[in-house]
N, CA, C and O of each residue as an XYZ file, in Angstrom:
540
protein
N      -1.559    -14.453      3.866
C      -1.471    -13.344      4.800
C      -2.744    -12.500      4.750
O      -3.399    -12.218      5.754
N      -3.096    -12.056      3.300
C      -4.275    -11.630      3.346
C      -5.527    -12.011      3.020
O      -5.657    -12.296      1.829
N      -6.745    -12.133      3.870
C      -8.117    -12.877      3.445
C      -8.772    -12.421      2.680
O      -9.463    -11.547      3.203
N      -8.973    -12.543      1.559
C      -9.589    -11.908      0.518
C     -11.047    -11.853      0.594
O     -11.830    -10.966      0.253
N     -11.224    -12.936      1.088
C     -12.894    -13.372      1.589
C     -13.524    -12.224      2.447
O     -14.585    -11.635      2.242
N     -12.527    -12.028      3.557
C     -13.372    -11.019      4.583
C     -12.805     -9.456      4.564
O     -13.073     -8.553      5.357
N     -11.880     -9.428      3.332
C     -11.152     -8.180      3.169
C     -10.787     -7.383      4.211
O     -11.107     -6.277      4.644
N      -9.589     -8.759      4.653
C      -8.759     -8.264      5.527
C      -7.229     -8.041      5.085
O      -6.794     -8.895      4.312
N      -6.574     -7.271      5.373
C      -5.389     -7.308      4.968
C      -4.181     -6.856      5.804
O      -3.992     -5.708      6.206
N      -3.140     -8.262      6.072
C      -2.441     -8.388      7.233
C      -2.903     -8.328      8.479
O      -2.239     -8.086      9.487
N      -4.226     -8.584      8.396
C      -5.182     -8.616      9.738
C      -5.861     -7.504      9.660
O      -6.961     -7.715     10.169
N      -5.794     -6.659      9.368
C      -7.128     -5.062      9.314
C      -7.997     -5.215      8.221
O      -7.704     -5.462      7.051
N      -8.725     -5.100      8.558
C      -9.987     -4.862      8.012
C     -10.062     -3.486      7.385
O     -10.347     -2.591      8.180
N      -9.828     -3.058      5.872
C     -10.056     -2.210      4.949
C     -10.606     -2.371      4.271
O      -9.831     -3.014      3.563
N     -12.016     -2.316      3.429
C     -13.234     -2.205      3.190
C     -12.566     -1.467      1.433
O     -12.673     -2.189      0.441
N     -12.082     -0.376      1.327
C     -11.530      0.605      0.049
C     -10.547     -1.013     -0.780
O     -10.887     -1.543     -1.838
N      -9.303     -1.467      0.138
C      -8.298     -2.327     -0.207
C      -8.987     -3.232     -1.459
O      -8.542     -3.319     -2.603
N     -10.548     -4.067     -0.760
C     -11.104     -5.087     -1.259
C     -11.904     -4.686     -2.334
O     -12.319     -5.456     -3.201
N     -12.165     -3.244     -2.271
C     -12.786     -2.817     -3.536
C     -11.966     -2.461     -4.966
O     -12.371     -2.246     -6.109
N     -10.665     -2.499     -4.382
C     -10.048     -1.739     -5.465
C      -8.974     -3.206     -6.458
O      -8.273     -3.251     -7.469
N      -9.499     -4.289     -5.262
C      -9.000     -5.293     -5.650
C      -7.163     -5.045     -5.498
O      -6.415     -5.157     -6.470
N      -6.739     -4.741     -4.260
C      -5.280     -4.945     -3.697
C      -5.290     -6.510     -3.366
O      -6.472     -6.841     -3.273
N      -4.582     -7.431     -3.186
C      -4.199     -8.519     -2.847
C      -2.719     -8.314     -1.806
O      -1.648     -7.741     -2.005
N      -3.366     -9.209     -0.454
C      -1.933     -8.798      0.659
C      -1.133    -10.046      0.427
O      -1.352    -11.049      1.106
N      -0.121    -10.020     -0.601
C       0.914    -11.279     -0.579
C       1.725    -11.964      0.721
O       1.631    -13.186      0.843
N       2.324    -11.394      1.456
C       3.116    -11.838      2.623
C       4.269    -10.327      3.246
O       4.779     -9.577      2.414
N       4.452    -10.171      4.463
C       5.484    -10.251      5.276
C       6.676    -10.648      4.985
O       6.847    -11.865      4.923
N       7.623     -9.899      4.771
C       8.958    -10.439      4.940
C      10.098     -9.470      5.876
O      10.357     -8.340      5.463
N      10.858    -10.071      7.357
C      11.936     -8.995      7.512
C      10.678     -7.370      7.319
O      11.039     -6.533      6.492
N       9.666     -7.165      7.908
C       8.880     -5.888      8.260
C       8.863     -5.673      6.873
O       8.702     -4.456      6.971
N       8.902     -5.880      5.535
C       8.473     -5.417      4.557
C       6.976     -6.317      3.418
O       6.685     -7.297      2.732
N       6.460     -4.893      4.027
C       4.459     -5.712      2.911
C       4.476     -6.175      1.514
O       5.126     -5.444      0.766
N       4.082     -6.912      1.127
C       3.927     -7.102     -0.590
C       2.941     -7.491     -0.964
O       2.610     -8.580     -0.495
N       2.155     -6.949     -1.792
C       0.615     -6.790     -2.424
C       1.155     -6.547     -3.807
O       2.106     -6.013     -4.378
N      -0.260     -7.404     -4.112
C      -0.473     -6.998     -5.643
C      -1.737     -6.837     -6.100
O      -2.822     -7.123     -5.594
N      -1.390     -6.252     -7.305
C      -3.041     -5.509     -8.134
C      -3.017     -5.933     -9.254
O      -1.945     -5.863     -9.856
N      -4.257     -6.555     -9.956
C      -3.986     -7.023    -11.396
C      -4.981     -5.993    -11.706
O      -6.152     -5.968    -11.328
N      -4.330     -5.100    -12.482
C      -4.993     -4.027    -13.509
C      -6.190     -4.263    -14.366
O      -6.068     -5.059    -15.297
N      -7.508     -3.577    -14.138
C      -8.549     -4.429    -15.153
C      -8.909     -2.930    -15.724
O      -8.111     -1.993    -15.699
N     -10.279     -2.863    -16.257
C     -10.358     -1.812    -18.058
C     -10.632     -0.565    -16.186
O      -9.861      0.390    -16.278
N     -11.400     -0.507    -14.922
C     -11.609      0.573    -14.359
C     -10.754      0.876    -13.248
O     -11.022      1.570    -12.268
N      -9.192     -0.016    -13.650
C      -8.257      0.449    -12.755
C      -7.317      1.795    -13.877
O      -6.213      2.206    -13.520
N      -8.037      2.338    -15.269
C      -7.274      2.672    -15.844
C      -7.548      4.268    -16.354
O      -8.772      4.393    -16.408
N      -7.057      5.211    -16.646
C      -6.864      6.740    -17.085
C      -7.312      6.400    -18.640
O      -7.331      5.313    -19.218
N      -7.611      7.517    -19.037
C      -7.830      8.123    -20.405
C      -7.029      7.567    -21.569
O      -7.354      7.465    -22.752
N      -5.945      7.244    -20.970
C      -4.464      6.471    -22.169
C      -4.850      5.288    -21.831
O      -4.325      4.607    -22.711
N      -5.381      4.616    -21.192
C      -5.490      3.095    -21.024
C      -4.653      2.170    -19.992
O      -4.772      0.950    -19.883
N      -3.814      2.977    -19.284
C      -2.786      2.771    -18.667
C      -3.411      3.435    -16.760
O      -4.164      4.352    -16.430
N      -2.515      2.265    -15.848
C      -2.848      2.873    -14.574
C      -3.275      4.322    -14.204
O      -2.679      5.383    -14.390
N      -4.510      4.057    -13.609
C      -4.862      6.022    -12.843
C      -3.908      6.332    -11.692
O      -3.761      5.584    -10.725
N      -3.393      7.272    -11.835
C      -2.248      8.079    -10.785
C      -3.172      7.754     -9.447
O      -2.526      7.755     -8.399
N      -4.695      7.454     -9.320
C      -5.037      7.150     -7.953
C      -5.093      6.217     -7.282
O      -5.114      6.246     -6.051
N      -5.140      4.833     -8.252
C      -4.818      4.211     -7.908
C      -3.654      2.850     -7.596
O      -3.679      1.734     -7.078
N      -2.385      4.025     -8.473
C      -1.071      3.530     -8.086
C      -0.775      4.219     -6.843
O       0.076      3.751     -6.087
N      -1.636      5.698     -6.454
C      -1.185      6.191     -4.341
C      -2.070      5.095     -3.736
O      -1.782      4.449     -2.728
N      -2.851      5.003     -4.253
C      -3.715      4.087     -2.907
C      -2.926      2.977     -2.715
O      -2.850      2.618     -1.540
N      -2.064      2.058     -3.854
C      -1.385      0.914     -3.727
C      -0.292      1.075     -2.826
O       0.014      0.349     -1.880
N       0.278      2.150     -3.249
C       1.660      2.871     -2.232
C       1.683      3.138     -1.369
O       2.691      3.131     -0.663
N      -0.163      3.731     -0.822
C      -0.670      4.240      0.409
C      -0.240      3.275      1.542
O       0.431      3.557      2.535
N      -0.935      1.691      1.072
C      -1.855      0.380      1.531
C      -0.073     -0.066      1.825
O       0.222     -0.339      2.988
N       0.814     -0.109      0.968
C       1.843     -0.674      1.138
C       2.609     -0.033      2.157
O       3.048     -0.822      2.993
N       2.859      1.011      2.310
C       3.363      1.718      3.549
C       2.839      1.627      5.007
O       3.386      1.426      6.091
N       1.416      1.881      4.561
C       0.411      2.056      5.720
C       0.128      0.379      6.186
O      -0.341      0.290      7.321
N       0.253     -0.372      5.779
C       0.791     -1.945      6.301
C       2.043     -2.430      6.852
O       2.074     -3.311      7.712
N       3.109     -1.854      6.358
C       4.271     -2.337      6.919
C       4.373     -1.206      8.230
O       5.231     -1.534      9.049
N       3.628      0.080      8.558
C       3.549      0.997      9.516
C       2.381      0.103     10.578
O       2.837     -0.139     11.696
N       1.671     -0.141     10.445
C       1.173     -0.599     11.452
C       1.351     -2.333     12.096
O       1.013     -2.820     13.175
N       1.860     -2.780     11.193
C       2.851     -3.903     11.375
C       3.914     -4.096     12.405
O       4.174     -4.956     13.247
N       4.474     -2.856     11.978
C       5.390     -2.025     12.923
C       5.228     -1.723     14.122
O       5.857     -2.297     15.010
N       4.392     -0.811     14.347
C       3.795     -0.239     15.584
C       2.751     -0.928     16.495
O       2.438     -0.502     17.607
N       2.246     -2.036     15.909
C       1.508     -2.718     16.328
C      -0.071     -2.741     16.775
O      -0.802     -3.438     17.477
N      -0.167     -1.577     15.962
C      -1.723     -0.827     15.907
C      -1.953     -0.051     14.825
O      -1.010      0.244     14.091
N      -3.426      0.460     14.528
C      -3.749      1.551     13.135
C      -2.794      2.705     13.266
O      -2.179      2.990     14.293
N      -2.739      3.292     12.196
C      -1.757      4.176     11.435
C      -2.932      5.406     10.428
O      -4.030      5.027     10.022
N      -2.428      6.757     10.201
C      -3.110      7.010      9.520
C      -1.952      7.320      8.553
O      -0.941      6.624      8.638
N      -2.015      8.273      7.673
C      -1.102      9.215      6.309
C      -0.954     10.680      7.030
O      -2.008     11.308      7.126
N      -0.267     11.037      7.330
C       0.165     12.287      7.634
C       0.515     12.867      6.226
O      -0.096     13.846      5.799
N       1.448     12.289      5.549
C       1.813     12.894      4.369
C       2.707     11.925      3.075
O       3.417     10.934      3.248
N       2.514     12.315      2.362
C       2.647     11.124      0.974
C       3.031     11.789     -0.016
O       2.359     12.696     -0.507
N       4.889     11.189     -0.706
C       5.098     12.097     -1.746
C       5.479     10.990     -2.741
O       6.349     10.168     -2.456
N       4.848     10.975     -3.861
C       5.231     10.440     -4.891
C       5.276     10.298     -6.132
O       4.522     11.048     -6.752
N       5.924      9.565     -6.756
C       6.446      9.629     -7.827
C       6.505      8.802     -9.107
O       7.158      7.775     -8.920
N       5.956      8.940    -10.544
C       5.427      8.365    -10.885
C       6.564      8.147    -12.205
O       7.197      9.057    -12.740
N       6.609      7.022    -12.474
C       8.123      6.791    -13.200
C       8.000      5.926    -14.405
O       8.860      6.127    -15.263
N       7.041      4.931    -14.674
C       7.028      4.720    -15.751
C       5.549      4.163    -15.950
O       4.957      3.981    -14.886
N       4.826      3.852    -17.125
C       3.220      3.307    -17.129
C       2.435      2.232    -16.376
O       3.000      1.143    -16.467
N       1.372      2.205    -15.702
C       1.459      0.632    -15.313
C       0.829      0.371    -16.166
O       0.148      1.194    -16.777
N       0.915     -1.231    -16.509
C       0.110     -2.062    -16.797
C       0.127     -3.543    -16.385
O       1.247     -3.778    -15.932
N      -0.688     -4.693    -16.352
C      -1.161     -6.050    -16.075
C      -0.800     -5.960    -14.519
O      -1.292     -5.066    -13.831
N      -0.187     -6.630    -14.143
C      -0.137     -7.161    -12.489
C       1.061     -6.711    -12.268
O       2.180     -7.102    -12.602
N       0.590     -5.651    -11.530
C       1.860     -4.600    -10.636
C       1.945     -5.592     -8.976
O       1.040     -6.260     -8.474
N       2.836     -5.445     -8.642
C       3.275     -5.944     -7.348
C       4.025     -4.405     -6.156
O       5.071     -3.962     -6.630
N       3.594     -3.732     -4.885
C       4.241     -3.340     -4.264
C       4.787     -3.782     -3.373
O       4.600     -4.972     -3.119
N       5.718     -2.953     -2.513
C       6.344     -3.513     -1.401
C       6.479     -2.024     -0.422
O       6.706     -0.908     -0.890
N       6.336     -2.254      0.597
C       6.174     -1.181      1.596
C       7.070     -1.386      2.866
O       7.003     -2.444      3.493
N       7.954     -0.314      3.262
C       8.552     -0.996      4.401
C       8.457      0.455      5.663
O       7.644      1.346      5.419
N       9.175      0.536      6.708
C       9.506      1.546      7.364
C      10.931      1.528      7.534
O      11.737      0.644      7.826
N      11.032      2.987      7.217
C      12.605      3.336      7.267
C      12.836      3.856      8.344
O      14.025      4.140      8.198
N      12.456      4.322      9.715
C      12.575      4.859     10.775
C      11.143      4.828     11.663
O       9.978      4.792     11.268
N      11.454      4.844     12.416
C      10.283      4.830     13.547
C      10.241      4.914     14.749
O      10.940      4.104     15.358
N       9.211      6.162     15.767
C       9.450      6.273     17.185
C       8.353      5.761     17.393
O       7.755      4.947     16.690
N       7.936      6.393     18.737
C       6.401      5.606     19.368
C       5.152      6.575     18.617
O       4.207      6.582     19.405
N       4.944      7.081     17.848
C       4.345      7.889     17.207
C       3.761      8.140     15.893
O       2.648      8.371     15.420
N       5.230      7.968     15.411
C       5.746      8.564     13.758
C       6.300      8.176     13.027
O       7.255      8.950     12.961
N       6.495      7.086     11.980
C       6.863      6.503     11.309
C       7.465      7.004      9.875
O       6.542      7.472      9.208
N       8.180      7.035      9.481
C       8.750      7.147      8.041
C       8.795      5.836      7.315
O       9.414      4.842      7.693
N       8.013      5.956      6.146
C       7.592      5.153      5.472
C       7.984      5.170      3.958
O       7.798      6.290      3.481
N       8.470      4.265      3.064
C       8.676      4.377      1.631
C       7.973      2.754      0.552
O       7.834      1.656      1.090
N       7.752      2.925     -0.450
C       6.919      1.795     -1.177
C       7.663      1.740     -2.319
O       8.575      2.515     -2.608
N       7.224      0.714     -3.040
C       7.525      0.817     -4.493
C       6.672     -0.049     -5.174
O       6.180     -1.001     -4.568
N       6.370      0.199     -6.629
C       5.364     -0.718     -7.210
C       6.217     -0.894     -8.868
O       6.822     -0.040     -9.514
N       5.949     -2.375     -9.179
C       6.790     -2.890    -10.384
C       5.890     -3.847    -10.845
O       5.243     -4.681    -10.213
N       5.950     -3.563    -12.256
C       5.147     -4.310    -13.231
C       5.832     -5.650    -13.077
O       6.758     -5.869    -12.296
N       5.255     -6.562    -13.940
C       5.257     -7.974    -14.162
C       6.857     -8.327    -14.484
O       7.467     -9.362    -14.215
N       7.369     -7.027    -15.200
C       8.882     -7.554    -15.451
C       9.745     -7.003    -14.620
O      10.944     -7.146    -14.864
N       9.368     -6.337    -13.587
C      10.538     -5.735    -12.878
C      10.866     -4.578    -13.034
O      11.785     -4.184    -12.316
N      10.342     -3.747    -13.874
C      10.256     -2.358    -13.916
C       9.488     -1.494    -13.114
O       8.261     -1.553    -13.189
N      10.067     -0.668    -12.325
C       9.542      0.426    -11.415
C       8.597      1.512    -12.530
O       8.842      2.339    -13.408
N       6.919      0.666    -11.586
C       6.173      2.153    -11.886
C       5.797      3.047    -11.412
O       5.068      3.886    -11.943
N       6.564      3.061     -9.394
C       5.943      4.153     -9.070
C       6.571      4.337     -7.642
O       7.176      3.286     -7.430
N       6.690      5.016     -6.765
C       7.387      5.083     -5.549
C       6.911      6.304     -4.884
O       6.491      7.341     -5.398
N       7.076      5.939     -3.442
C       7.169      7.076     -2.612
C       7.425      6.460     -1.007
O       7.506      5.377     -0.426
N       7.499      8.142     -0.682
C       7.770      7.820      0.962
C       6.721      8.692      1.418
O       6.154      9.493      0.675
N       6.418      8.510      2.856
C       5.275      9.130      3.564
C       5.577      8.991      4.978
O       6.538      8.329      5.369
N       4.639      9.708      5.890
C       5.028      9.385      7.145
C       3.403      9.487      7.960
O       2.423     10.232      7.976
N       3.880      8.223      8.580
C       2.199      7.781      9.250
C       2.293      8.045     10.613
O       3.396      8.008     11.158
N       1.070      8.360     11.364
C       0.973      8.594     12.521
C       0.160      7.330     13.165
O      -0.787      6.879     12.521
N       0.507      6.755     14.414
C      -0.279      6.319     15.226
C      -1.500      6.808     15.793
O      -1.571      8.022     15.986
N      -2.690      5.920     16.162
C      -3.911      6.159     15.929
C      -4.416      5.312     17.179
O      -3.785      4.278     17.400
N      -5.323      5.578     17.900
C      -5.607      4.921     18.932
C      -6.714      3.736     18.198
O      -7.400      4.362     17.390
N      -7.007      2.641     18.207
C      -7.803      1.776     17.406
C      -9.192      2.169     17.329
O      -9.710      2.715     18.303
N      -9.783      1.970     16.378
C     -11.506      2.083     16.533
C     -12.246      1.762     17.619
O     -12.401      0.590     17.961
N     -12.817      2.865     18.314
C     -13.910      2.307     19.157
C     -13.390      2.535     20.824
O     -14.048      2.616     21.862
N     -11.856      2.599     20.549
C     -11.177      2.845     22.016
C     -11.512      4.641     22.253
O     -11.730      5.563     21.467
N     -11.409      4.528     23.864
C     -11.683      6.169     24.243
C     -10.591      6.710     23.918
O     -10.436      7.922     24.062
């Protein structure tokens, strides 16, 4: 689903995604799944995931299954989340939409370590965006 080569993901082109090393697993039933394998500068002071870049994962996971959705770019209006237990090695999210008009999307994620333990969640709500380059 996602080209790692041209750092595309689910078809958009995000440039941040490929730097931070997100991986776009597949589509399922409107819900995204990516994963991140944690290396020594995905990590905080304890050695363990940076709170920035478990939102950006949550961001990418929402903000994919939102424009999936809508069928065009999306931005973050607003993002609340919640941080529940440490990450470490290869976290996996999943992003879906829980409601949606022609506009405004309500959005929620979740991200789980290697065994199935929740390290992190939230919901957000994205706005539609006219595409790059259009008037």
């Amino acid at each position: 689903m996602g080209d790692w080569e041209s750092g595309t993901v689910f078809g958009a082109q995000i440039p941040f995604v490929r730097y931070c090393g997100i991986e776009a697993l597949d589509v399922t039933e409107g819900r995204t799944r990516l994963r991140l394998v944690l290396g020594p500068d995905h990590a905080n002071n304890l050695g363990i995931a940076h709170g920035g870049i478990l939102c950006t994962l949550l961001d990418v996971a929402m903000g994919t299954a939102a424009r999936l959705a809508a069928g065009g770019p999306v931005v973050t209006l607003d993002m609340q989340t919640r941080f529940l237990n440490p990450g470490r090695g290869t976290l996996e999210a999943e992003g879906r939409v829980t409601r949606g008009g022609r506009s405004v999307l309500f959005c929620e994620a979740t991200i789980r370590d290697a065994q199935g333990t929740p390290v992190a969640s939230a919901t957000g709500v994205m706005k539609t965006v006219a595409p790059k380059g259009a008037a």
